[in-house]
C-alpha positions in Angstrom: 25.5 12.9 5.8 25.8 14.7 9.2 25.6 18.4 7.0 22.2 16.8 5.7 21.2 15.6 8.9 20.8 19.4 9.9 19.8 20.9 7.2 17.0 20.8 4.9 19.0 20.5 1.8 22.7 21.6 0.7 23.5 22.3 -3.3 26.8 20.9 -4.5 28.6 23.6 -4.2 28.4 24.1 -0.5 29.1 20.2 0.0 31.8 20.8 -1.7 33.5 23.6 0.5 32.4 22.5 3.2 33.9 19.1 3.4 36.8 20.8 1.2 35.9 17.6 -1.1 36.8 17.4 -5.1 34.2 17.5 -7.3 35.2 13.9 -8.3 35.1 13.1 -4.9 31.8 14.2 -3.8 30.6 13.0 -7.2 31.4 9.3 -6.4 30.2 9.6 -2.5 26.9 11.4 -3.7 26.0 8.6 -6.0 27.2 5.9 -3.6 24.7 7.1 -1.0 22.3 7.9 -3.8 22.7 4.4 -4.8 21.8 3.2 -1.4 18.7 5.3 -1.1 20.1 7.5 1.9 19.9 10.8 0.0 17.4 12.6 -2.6 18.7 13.9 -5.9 17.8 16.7 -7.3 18.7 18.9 -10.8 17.3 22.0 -11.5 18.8 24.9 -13.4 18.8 28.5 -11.4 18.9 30.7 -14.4 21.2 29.0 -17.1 23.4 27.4 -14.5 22.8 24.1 -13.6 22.0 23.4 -9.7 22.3 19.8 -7.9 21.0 20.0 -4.1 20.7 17.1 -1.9 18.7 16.1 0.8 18.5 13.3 2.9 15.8 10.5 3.2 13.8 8.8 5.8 16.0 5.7 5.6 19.0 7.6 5.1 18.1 9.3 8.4 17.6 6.4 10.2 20.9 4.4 8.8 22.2 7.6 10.4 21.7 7.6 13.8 21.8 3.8 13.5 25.8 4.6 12.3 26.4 7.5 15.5 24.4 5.3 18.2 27.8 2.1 16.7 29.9 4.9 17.0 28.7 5.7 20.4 28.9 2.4 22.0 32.7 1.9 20.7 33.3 5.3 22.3 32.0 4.0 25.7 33.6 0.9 25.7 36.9 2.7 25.4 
């Protein structure tokens, strides 16, 4: 979430090395916050290659900072 949160979109692929994340992996956590309606999903082909990129949604956004403003008041409390 935090890559999506600064940047318009991000295609498997760079999800993928950045968070050095199996394609298994990222799979299940992409569909888990697709699921949840936190990010957009979308397929396209770039030539003949399939391309998934990923962007994140008003609510996803806002489940967001709700998650780093938790994270912040545990932090202060410590």
């Amino acid at each position: 979430m935090s890559v999506l949160m600064v940047n318009e979109y991000a295609d498997f692929n760079m999800l993928k090395e950045l968070l050095d994340a199996t394609d298994g992996n990222l799979a299940s956590h992409t569909k888990a916050l697709e699921k949840a309606e936190y990010i957009l999903v979308e397929k396209q082909f770039i030539g003949r290659k399939p391309n998934t990129r990923y962007s994140v949604t008003k609510l996803g956004k806002l489940e967001f900072q709700k998650h780093i403003e938790a994270l912040e008041k545990l932090i202060s409390k410590t």
